[in-house]
N, CA and C atoms as an extended XYZ file, in Angstrom:
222
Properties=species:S:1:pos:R:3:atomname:S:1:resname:S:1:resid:I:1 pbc="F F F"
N         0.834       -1.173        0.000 N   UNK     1
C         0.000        0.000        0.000 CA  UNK     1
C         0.885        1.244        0.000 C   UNK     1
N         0.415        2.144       -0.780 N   UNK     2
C         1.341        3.360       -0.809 CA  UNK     2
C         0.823        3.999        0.718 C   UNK     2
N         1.905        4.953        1.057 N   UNK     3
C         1.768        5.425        2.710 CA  UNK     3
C         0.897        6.760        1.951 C   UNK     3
N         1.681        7.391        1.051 N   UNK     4
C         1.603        8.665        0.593 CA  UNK     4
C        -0.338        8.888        0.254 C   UNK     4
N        -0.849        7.908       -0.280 N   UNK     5
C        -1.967        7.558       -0.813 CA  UNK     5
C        -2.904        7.226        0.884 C   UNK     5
N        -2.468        6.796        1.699 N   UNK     6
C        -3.319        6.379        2.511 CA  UNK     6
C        -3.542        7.460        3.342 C   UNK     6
N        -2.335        7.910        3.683 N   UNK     7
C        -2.481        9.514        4.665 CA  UNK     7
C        -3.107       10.896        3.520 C   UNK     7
N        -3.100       10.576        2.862 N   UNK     8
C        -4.691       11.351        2.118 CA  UNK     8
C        -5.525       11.014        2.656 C   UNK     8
N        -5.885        9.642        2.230 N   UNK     9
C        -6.948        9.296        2.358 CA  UNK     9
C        -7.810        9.489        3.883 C   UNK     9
N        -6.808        8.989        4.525 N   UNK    10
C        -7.436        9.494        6.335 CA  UNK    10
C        -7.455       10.767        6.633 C   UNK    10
N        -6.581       11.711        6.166 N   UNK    11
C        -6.506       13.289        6.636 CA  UNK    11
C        -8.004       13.586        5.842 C   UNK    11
N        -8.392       12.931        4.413 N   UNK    12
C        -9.658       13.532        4.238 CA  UNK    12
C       -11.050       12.991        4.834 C   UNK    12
N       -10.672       11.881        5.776 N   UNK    13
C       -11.878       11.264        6.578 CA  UNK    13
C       -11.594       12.122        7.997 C   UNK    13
N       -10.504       12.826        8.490 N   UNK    14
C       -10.426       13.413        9.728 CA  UNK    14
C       -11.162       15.006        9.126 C   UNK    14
N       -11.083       15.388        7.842 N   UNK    15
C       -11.496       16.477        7.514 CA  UNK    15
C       -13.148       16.660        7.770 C   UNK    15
N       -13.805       15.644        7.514 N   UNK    16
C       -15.089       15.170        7.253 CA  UNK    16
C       -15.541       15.819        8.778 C   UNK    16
N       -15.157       14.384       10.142 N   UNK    17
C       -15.226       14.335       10.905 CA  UNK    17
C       -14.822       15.990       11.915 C   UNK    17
N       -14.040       16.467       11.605 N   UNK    18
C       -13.477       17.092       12.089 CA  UNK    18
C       -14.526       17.972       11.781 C   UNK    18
N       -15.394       18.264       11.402 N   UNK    19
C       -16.258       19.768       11.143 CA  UNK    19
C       -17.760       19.498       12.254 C   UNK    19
N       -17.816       18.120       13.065 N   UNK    20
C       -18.647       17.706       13.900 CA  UNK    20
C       -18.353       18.221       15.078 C   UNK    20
N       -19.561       18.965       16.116 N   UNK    21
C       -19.791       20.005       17.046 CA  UNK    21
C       -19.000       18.921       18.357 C   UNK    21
N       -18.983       17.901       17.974 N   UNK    22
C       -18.617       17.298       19.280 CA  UNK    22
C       -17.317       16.348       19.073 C   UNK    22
N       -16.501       16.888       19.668 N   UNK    23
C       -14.965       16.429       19.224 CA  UNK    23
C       -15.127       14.859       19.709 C   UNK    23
N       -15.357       14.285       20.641 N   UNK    24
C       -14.858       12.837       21.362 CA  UNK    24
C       -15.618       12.413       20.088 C   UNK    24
N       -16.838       12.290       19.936 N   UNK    25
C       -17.743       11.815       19.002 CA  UNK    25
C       -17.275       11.999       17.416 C   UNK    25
N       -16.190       13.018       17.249 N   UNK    26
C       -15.337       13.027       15.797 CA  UNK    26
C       -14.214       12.113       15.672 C   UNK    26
N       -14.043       12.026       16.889 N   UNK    27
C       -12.430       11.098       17.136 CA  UNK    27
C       -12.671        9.983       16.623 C   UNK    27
N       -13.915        9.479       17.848 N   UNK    28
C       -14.507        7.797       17.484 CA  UNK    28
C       -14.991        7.884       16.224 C   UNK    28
N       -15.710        8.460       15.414 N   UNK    29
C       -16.112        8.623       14.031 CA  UNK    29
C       -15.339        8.643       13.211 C   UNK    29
N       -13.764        9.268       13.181 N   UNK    30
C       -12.997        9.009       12.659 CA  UNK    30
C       -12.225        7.244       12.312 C   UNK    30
N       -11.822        6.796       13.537 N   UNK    31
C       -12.087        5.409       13.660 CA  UNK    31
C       -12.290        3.987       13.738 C   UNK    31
N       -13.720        4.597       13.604 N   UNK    32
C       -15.158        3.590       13.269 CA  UNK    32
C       -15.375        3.518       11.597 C   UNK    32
N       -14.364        4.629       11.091 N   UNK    33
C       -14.471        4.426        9.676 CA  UNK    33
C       -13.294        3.765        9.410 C   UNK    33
N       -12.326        3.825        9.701 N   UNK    34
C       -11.114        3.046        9.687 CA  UNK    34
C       -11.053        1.619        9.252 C   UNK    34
N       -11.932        1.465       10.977 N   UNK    35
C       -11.788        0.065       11.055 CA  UNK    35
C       -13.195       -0.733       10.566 C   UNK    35
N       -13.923       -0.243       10.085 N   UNK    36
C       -15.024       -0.844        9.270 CA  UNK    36
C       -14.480       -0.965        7.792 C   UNK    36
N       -14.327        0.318        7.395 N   UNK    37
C       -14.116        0.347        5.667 CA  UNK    37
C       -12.605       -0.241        5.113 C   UNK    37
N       -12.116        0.143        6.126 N   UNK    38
C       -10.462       -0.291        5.725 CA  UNK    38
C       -10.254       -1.648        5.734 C   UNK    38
N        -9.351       -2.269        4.430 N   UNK    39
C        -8.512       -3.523        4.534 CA  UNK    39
C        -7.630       -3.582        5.785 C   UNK    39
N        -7.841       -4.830        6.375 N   UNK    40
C        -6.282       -4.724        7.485 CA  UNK    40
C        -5.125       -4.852        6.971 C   UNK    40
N        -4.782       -4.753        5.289 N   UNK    41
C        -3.446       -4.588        4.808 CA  UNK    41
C        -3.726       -3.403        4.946 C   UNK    41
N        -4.597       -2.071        4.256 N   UNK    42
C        -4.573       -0.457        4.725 CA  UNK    42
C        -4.316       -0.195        6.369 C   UNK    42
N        -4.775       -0.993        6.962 N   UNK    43
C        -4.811       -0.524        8.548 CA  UNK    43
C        -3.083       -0.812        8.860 C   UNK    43
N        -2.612       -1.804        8.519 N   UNK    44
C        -1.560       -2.158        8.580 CA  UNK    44
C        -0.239       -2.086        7.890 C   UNK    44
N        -0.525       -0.795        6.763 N   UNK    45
C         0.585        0.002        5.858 CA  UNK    45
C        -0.006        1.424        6.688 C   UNK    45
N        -1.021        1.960        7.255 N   UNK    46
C        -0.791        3.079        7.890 CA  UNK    46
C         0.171        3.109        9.194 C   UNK    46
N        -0.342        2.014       10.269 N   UNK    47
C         0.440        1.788       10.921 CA  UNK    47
C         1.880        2.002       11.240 C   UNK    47
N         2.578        1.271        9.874 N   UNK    48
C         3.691        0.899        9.531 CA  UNK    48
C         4.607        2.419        9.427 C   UNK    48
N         3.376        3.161        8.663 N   UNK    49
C         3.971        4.676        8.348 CA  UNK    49
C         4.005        5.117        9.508 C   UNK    49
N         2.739        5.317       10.353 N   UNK    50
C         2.687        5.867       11.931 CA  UNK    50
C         4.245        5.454       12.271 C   UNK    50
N         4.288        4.756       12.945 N   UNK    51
C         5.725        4.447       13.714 CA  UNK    51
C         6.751        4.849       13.004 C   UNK    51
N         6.869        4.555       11.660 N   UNK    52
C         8.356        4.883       10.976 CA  UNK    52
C         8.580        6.520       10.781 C   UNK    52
N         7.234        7.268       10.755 N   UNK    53
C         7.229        8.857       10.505 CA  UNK    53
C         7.097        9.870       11.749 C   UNK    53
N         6.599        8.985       12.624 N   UNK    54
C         6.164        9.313       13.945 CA  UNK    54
C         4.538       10.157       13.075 C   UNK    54
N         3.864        9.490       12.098 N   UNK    55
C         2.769       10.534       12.090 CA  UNK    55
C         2.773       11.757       11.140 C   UNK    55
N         4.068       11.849       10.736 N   UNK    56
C         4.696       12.834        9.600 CA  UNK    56
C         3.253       13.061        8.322 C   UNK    56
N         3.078       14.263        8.218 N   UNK    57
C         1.921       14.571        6.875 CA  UNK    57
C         0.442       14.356        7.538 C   UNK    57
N         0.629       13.826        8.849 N   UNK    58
C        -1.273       13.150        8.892 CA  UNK    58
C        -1.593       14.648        9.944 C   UNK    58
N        -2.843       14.712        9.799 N   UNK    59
C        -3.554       16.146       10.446 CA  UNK    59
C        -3.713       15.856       12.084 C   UNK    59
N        -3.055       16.898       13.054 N   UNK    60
C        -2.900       16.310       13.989 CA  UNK    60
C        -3.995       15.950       14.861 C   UNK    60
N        -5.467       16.272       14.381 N   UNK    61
C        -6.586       15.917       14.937 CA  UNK    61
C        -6.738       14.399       14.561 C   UNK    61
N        -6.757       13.276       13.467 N   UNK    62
C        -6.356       12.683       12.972 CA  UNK    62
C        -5.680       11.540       13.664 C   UNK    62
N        -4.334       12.314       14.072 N   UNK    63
C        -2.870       11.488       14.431 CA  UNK    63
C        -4.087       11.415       16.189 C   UNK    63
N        -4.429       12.355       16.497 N   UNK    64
C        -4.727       12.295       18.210 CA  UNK    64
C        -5.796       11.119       18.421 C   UNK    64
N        -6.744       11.097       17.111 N   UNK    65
C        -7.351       10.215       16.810 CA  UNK    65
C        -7.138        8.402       16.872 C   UNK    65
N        -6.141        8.608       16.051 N   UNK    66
C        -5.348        7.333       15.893 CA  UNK    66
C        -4.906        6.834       17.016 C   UNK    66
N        -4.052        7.664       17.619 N   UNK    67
C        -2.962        7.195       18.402 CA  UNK    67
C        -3.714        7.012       19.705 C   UNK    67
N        -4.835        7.784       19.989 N   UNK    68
C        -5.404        7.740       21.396 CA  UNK    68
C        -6.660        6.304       21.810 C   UNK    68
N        -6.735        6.195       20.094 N   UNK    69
C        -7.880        5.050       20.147 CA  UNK    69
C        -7.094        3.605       19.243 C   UNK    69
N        -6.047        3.273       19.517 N   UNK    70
C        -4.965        2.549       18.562 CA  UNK    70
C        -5.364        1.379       18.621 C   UNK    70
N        -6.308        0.998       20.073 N   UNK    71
C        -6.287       -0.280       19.587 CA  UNK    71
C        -7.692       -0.563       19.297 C   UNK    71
N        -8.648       -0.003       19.056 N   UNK    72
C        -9.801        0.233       18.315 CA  UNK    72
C       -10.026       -0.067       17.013 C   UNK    72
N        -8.873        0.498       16.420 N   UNK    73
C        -8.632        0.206       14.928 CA  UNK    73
C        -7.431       -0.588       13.874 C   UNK    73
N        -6.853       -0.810       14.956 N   UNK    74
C        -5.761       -1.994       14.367 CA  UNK    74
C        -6.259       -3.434       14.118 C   UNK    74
C-alpha cells in the first residue's frame, strides 16, 4: 500500500469528521471508519507509516485520533 496515498486518504476522513460540534464523538467517528471500511493490509501500511514517521503529513486531529484510540482500529 502506498503510505503517501493512505495519509490522504485518512486526513480527508479526519477532515469530514473534524467539522462535527462534538470532538470525542469526531475522534470515534474518525475510527469507526477506519476500522469498518479499511482492509487490514490499509490498517496495517498506515500503521507501519505511523511508527516509521512518527505521524509525519497526517492532520494532527487525525494522528490524536489514531494514536489515542490505537487499539480500536488496528
Amino acid at each position: 500500500m502506498d503510505a503517501e496515498n493512505l495519509v490522504h486518504m485518512v486526513n480527508r476522513i479526519g477532515d469530514f469528521f473534524q467539522a462535527m460540534p462534538d470532538q470525542h464523538e469526531a475522534l470515534d467517528g474518525i475510527v469507526d471508519h477506519i476500522r469498518k471500511f479499511w482492509d487490514p493490509r490499509m490498517r496495517r501500511a498506515l500503521v507501519a507509516h505511523m511508527d516509521a514517521s512518527k505521524g509525519k503529513d497526517i492532520h494532527p486531529f487525525v494522528l490524536q485520533a489514531l494514536e489515542s484510540r490505537r487499539e480500536k482500529w488496528i
